[in-house]
C-alpha positions as CSV (number, residue, x, y, z in Angstrom):
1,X,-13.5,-6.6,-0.7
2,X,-10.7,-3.7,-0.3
3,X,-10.1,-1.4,-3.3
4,X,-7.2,0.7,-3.9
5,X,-7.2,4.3,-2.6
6,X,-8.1,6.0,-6.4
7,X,-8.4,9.5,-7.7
8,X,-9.8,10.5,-10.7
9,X,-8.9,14.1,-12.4
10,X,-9.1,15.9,-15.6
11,X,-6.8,18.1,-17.0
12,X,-5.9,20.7,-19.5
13,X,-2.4,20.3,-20.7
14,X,-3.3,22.4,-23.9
15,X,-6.8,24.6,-24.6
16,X,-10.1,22.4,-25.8
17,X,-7.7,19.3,-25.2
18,X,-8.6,17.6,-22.0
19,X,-6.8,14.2,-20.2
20,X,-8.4,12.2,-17.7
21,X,-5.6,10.6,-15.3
22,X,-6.3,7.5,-12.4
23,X,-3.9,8.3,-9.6
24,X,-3.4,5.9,-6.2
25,X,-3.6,8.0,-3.3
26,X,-1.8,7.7,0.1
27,X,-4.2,8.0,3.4
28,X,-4.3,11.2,3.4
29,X,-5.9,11.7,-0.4
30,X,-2.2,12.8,-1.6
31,X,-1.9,11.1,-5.2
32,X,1.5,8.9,-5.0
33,X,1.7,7.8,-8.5
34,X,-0.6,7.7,-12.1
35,X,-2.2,4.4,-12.2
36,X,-3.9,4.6,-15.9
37,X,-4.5,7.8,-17.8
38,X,-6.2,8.8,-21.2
39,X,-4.2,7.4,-24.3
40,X,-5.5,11.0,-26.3
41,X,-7.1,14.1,-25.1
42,X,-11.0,14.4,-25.2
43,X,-12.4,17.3,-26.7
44,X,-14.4,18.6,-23.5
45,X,-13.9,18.4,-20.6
46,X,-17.6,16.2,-19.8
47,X,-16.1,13.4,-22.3
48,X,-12.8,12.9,-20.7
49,X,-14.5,12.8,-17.3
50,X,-17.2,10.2,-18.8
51,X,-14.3,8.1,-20.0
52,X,-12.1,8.6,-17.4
53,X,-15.4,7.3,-15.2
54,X,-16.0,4.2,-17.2
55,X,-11.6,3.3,-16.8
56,X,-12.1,4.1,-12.6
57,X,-15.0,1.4,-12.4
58,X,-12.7,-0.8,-14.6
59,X,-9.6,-0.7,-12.0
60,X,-11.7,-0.9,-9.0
61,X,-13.5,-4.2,-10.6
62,X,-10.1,-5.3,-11.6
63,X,-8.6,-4.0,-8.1
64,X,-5.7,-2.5,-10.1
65,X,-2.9,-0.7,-8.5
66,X,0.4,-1.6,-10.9
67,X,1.7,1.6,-12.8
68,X,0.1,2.9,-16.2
């Protein structure tokens, strides 16, 4: 089984608010597009990287690759 080139990354738009974001990458690890992200910001940065975790394992079980 083939999965989608994936990305996970956490950001900071705004202080203490933190957004995890799925991206599909092209060969080279360049992110093309947002697959899924966080619907609202985590307050640390460990608990949007937890939950952006769990969503990655979701898509690569699901083999997603359509847009968020």
């Amino acid at each position: 089984m083939t999965h989608p080139a994936l990305k996970l990354i956490v950001e900071e738009p705004q202080p203490g608010a933190f957004v995890w974001k799925l991206q599909q990458t092209d060969a080279d690890g360049q992110p093309m597009r947002t697959v899924r992200e966080g619907e609202s910001p985590a307050d640390s940065y460990e608990a949007a990287l937890a939950s952006g975790t769990r969503a990655l394992q979701t898509a690569l079980r699901e083999g997603e690759t359509s847009p968020a």
